[in-house]
C-alpha positions in Angstrom: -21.0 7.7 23.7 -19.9 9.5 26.5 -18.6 12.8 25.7 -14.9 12.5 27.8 -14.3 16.8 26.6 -17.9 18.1 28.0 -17.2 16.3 30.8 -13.9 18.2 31.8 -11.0 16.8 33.4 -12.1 14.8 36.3 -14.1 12.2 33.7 -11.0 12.5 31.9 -8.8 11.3 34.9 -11.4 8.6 36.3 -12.0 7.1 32.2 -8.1 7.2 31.7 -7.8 4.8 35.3 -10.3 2.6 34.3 -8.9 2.2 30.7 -5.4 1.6 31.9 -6.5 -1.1 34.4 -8.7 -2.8 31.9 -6.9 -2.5 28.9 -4.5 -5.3 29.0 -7.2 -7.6 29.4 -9.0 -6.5 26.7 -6.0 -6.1 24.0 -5.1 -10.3 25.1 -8.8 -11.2 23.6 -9.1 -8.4 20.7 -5.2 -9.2 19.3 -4.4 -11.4 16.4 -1.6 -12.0 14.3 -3.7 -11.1 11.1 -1.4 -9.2 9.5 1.2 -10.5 6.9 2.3 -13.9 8.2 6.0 -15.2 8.7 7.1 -16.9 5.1 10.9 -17.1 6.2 12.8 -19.9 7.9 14.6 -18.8 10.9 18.4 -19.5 10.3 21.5 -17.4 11.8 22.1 -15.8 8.4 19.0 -14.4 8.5 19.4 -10.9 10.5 15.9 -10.1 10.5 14.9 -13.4 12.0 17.6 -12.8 14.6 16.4 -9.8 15.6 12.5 -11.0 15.9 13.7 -13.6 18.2 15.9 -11.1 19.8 13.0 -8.9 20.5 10.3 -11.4 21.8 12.6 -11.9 24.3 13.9 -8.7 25.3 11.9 -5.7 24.2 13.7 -3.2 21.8 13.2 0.7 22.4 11.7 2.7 20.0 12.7 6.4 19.3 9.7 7.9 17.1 10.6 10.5 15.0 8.5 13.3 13.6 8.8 16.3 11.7 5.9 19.0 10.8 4.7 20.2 7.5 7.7 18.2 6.3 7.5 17.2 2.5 10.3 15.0 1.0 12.7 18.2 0.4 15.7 16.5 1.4 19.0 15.0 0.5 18.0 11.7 0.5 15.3 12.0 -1.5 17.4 13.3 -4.0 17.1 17.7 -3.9 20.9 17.9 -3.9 20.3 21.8 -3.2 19.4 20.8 0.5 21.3 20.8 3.2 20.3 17.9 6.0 23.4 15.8 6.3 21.3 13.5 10.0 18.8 13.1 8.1 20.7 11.9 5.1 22.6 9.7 7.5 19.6 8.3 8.9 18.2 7.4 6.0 21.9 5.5 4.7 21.4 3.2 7.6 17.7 2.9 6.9 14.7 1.6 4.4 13.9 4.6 2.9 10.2 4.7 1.3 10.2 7.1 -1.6 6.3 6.3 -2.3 5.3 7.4 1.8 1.9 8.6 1.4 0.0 10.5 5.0 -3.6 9.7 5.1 -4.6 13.7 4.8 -3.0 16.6 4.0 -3.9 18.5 7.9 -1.9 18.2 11.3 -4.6 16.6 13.3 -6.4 14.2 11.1 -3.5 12.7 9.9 -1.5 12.3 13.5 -5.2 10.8 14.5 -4.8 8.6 11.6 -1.5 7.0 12.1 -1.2 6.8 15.6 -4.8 5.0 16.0 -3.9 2.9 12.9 -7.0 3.8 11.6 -8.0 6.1 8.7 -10.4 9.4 8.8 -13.6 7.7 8.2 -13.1 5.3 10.8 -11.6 8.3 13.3 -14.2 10.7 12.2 -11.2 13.2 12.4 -11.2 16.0 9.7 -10.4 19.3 11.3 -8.1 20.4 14.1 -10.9 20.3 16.8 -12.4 17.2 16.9 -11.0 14.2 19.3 -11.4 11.2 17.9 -12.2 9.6 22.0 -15.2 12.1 22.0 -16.8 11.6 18.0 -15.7 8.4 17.0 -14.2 5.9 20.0 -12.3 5.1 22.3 -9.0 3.8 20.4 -5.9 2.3 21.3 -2.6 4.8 20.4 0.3 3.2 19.3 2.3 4.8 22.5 -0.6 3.8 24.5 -0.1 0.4 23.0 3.3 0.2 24.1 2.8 1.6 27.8 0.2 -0.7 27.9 3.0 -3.5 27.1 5.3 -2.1 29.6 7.5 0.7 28.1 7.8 4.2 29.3 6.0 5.9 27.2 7.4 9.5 26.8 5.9 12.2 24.4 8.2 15.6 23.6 7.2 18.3 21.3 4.5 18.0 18.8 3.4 14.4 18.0 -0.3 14.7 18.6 -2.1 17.8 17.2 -2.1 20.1 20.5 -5.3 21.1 22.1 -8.8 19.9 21.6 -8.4 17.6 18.6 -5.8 15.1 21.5 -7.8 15.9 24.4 -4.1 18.0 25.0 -1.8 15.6 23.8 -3.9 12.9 25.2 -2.0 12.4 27.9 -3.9 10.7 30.3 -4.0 7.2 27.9 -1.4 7.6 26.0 1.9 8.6 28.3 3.2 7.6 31.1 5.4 10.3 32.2 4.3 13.8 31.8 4.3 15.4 28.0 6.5 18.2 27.3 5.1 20.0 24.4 8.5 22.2 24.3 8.7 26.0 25.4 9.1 28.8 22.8 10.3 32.0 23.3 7.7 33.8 21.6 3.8 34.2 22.1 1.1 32.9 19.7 0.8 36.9 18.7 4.3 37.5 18.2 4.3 34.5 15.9 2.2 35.8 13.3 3.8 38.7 12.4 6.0 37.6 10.1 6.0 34.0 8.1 9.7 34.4 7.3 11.7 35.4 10.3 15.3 34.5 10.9 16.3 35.3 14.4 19.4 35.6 16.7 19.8 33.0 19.2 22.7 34.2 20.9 20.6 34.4 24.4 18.0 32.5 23.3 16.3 29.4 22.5 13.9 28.3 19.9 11.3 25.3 20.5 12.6 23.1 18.6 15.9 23.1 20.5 14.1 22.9 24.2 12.7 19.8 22.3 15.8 18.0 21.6 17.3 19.6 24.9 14.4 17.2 26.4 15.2 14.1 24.4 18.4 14.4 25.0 18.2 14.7 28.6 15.7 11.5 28.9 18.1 9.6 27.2 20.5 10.2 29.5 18.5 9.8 33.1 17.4 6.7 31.8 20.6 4.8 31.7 19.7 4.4 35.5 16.5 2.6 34.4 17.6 0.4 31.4 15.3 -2.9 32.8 12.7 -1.1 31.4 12.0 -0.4 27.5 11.1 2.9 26.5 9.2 4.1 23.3 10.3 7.9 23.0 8.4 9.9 20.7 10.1 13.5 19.6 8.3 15.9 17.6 9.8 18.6 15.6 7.7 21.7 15.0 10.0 22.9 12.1 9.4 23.4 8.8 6.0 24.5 10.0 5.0 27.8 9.9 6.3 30.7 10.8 9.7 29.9 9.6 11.8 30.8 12.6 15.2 29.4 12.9 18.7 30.3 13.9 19.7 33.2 11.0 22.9 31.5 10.4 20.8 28.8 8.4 19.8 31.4 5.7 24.0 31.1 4.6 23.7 27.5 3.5 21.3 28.7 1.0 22.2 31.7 -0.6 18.8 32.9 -3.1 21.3 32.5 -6.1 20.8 28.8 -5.3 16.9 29.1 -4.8 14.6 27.6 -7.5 10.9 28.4 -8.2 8.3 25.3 -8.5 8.2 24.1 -12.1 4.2 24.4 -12.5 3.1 28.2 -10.8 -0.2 28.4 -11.8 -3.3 26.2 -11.2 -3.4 23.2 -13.0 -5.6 22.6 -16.4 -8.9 22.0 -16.2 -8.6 21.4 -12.2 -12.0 21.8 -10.6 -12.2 24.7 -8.3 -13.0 22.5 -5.2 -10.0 21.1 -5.4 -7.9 24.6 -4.9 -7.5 25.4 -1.5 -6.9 29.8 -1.0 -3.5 29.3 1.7 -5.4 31.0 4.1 -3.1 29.5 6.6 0.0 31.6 4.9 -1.7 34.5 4.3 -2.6 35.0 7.6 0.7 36.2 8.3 1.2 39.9 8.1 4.4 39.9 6.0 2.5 37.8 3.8 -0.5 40.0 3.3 1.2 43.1 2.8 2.3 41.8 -0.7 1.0 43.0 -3.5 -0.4 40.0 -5.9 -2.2 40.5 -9.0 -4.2 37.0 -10.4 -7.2 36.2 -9.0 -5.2 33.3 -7.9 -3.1 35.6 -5.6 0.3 34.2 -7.3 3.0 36.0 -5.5 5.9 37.5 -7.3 9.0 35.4 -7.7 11.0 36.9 -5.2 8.9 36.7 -2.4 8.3 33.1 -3.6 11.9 32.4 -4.0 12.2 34.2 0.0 9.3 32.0 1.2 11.2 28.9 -0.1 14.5 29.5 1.2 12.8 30.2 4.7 11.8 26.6 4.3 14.7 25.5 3.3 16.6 26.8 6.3 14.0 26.0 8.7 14.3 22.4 7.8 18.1 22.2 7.8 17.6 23.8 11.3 15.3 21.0 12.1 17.5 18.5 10.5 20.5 19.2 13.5 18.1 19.1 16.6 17.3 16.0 15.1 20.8 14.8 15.1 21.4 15.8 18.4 19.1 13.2 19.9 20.3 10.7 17.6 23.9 11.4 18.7 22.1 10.9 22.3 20.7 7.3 21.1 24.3 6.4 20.7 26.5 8.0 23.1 24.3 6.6 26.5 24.1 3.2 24.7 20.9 2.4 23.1 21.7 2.2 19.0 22.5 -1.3 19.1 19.0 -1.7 20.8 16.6 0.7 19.6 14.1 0.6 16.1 14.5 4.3 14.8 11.4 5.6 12.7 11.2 8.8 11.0 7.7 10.6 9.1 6.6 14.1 7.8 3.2 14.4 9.0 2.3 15.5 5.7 3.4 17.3 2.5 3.7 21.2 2.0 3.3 23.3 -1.6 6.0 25.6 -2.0 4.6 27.6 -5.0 3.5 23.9 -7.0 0.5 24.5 -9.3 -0.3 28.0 -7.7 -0.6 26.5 -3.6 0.9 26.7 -0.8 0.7 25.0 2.7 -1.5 21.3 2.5 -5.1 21.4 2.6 -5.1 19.4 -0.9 -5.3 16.7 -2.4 -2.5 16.5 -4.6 1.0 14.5 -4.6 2.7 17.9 -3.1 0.8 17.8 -0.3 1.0 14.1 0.4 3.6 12.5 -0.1 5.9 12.4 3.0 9.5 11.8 3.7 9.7 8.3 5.5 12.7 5.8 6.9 12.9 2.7 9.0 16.0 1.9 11.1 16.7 -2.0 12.3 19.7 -2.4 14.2 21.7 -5.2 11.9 18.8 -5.2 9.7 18.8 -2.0 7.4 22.5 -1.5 9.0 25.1 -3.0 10.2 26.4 0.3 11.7 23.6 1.9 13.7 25.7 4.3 15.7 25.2 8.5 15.2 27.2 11.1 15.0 26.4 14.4 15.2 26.8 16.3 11.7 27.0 20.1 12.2 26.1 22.1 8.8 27.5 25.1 10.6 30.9 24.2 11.4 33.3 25.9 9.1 34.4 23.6 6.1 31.2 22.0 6.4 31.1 20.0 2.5 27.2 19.2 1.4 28.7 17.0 -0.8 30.2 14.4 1.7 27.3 13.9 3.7 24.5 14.3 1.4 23.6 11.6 -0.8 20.6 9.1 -2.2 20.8 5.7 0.0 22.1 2.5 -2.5 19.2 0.6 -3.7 19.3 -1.6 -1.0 18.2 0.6 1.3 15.2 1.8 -0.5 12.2 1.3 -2.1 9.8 2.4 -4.9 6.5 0.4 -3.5 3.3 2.2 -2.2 3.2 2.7 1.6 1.3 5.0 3.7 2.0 6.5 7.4 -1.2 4.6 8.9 1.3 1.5 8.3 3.7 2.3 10.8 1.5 1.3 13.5 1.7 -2.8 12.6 5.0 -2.6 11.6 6.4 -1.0 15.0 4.3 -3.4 16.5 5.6 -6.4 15.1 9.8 -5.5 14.9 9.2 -4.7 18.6 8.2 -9.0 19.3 4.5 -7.4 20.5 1.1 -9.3 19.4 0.1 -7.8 16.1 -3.4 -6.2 16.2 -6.1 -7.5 14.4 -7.3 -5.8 11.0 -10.3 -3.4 11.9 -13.7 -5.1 10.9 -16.2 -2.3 9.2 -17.3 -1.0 11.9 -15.1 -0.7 15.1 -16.1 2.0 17.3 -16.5 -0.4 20.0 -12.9 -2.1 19.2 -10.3 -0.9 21.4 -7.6 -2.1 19.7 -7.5 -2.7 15.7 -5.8 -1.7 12.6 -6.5 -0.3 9.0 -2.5 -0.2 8.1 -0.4 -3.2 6.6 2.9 -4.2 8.8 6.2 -3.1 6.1 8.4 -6.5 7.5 7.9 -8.4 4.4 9.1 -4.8 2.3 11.8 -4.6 4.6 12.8 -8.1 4.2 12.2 -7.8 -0.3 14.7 -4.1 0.0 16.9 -5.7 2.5 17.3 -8.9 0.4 17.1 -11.6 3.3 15.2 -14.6 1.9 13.1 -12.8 -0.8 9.5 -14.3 -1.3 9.2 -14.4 -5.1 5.0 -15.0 -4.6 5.0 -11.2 -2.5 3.2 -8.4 -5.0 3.1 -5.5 -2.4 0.1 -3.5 -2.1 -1.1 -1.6 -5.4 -2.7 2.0 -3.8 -2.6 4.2 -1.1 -5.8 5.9 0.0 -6.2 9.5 1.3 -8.7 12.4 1.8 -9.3 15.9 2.1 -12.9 17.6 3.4 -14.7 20.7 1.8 -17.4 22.3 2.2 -20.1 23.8 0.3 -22.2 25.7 2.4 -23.1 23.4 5.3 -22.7 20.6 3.0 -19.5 18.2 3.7 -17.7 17.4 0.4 -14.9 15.2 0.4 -12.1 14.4 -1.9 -11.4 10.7 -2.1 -8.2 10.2 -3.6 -6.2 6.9 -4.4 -2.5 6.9 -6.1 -1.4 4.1 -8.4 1.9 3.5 -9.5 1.1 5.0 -12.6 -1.7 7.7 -11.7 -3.5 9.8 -9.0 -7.4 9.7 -9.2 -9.6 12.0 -7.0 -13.3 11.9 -7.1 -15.1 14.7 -4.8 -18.6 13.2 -3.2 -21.3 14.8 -1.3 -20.7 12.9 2.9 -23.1 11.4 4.5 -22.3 12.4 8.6 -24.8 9.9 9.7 -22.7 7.0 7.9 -19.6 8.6 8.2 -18.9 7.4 4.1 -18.7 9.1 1.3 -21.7 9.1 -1.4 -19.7 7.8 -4.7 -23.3 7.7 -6.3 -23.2 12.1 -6.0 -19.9 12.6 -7.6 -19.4 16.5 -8.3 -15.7 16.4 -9.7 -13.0 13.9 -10.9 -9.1 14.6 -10.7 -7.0 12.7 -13.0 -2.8 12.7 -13.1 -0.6 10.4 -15.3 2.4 10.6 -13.3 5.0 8.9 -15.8 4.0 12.0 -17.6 3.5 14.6 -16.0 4.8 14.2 -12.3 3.6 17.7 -11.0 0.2 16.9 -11.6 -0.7 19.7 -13.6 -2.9 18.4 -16.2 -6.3 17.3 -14.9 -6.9 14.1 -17.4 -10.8 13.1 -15.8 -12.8 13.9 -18.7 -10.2 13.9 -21.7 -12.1 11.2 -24.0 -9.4 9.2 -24.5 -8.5 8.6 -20.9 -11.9 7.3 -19.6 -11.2 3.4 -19.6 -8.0 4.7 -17.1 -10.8 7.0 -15.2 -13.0 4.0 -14.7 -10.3 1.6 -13.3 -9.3 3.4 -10.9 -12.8 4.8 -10.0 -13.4 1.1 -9.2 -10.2 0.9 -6.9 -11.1 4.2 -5.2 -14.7 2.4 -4.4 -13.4 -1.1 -3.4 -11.2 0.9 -0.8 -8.0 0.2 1.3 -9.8 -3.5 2.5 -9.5 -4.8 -1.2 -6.2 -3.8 -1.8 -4.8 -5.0 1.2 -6.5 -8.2 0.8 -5.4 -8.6 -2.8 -1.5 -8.4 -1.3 -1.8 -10.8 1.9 -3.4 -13.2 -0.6 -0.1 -13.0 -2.3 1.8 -14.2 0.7 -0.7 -17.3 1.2 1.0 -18.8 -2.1 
């Protein structure tokens, strides 16, 4: 394979021509409709036939919204104590999926993951360095997919993991106008000083606000240009670490208000491989200047209690650049037009079971805040406005609230799945399902499209026969010594089952024949995962079941649910 980072720039340039003059040829003989097929009848009272006829006419937009380090701490998903009222009224005029699962717990690997549509193994991404073009192949992105199909393809703040692990943001395959990672007002140095630092904006701006400033701003220059569909992706850097935000954020959540994790100490019986130290937090100079005492490093409450409210604010902060650009969507035009996706890149521990950052393999670190917007489909009023938590006589109460039933759902899905789904509400060919080995496929997929969920939450034309997928897969690497170890984990409706394997580089699988440690959660019982069930006696038939559905892998299960829409 030709190594496109060792080569520098110019390969770069002359690989990313030749890919974007090729490509559409290629994608018209590698794309399929494989994934879940059409079981509805097409009638006027069906809104989300309407819109896929609408679309394979005219192309819908597509705003693509992320979020870092953002775990499902919000309104919606229930934590009344939190204050993120666009969000919330995002989510009230979307499918919200309350069982979102990110394919691993770490920035790079799991952007990789679900925008190629295809998991770790098959990206060979499992650090922040690595570039999935340079150790794996050369894969279709899902804005590259869209450019490709004629939309301006526009990338603002953090949506690839910046640096070597994107090739820097991937930009010559994947955009077609030039990135803007955002401009922050402080160096890398200043930074990590402090992990908790609210800060006066009065002549200044933060990142994430030159972010939206961006968004915004696009939005409005292209009214000039609407012939031509765009697929904006925004990236918020907040609640990532350090928490900087505007200080006024710290009064919506005054520490009388701030509550410390249920479980604050490891979990019982936990094998030690599956503890990760929160280097990434402790790097921080605040951090390390305070004094712990458990050869855990617990901190004490209070700094805990801090640590959390810093993440509190710094999300709520996040929440209103996010409502800026969606009061941008509506005011130049585009709600009635444009598919609206939100995702965390990945969980965060706050304190849970003795951890903080990701780096795990448990729920905590996971589990990931996720919504779908279909104009007349999830809503039948898709137009924003702007809700300012600052504004004196601001009510939590009014704005903050858990979406009715019909706008949510229960079932397992995972981020990889947005890729299809995008795919298909936008009227664009479908990719074909990945075969084992695709390193040499441009364009495949390891996801499952969400249209049929939508269309079971939404209640338009139910399929009785549909049993939705019954697992989502994800990982974490370790490593003992020069030895890879990685932690396979799948999650059940029921449970969470890890099994730690010694990794075979040359096969890029794990060895499930050289298991050194097993994880087992009962989550009807103990959702916090703090009571490591693998080798309680009485628990072993459970172990084995879903040993075997770790092994069969993601191709089973998705196979066991598209067989369910064949009848």
């Amino acid at each position: 394979m030709v190594n496109l980072v060792d080569r520098g720039s110019l390969l770069l340039l002359i690989c990313a021509a030749v890919v974007t003059s090729t490509l559409a040829g290629q994608e018209k003989r590698q794309v399929h409709h494989t994934q879940a097929p059409t079981t509805h009848t097409h009638t006027d009272s069906d809104p989300l036939a309407a819109w896929m006829s609408s679309a394979s006419k005219s192309k819908p937009n597509v705003l693509f919204l992320v979020a870092d380090d953002l775990r499902p701490k919000l309104g919606c998903y229930g934590d009344t104590n939190m204050v993120t009222p666009n969000l919330d009224n995002l989510a009230s005029r979307s499918v919200m999926f309350r069982q979102a699962f990110a394919q691993v717990a770490l920035c790079a690997p799991s952007r990789t993951s679900f925008l190629t549509g295809r998991r770790p193994d098959t990206t060979r991404v499992y650090d922040l360095h690595d570039y999935w073009r340079t150790v794996a192949g050369n894969f279709t992105t899902l804005p590259q997919y869209f450019k490709n199909h004629g939309y301006i393809a526009q990338g603002v703040g953090k949506i690839f993991h910046p640096g070597q692990s994107s090739g820097k943001d991937d930009q010559h395959y994947s955009w077609n106008r030039d990135y803007y990672p955002g401009d922050s007002p402080y160096s890398g140095h200043e930074t990590h000083k402090a992990a908790y630092r609210p800060v006066d904006t009065t002549h200044t701006k933060l990142r994430d606000m030159h972010i939206a400033d961006f968004a915004v701003n696009f939005l409005r220059d292209h009214a000039n240009n609407r012939d031509q569909p765009f697929f904006l992706a925004v990236g918020f850097i907040k609640p990532h670490l350090p928490f900087i935000f505007p200080k006024e954020y710290l009064d919506l959540y005054p520490l009388s208000n701030i509550h410390l994790a249920a479980h604050r100490t490891r979990p019982t019986a936990m094998p030690d491989i599956a503890f990760s130290s929160a280097g990434e937090i402790r790097a921080f100079q605040d951090v390390a200047a305070v004094p712990t005492t458990t050869s855990d490093k617990i901190f004490p409450d209070d700094f805990q209690k801090t640590l959390r409210r810093g993440y509190s604010a710094a999300t709520s902060y996040m929440d209103a650049q996010l409502g800026r650009v969606l009061k941008a969507l509506s005011q130049y035009g585009y709600a009635d037009n444009t598919i609206i996706s939100f995702l965390g890149d990945h969980g965060w521990h706050l304190g849970d079971n003795a951890e903080w950052c990701k780096h795990t393999n448990f729920e905590m670190a996971l589990r990931i805040p996720m919504m779908l917007s279909v104009p007349g489909v999830t809503s039948h009023n898709h137009h924003f406005n702007f809700i300012d938590a600052l504004t004196p006589g601001f009510t939590n109460n009014n704005h903050s609230q858990v979406p009715s039933p019909d706008h949510l759902t229960d079932e397992l899905v995972e981020a990889i799945d947005l890729y299809p789904t995008l795919t298909e509400l936008s009227g664009l060919p479908v990719p074909q399902t990945c075969p084992e080995n695709s390193v040499h496929v441009l364009t495949c997929l390891e996801g499952t499209s969400l249209v049929p969920l939508v269309r079971q939450v939404r209640n338009i034309s139910k399929d009785p026969h549909m049993q939705w997928k019954q697992a989502a897969f994800s990982q974490y690497e370790r490593r003992k010594g020069q030895h890879p170890i990685m932690g396979y984990t799948v999650r059940t409706k029921t449970h969470r089952y890890t099994e730690w394997v010694h990794f075979d580089t040359q096969k890029w699988r794990g060895d499930f024949s050289q298991v050194m440690a097993r994880e087992l959660y009962q989550h009807s019982s103990d959702p916090y995962e703090f009571h490591n069930l693998a080798e309680v006696t009485s628990y072993s038939d459970t172990a084995n079941q879903l040993s075997q559905i770790l092994h069969n892998g993601w191709r089973k299960t998705q196979q066991d649910y598209l067989t369910t829409l064949h009848h």
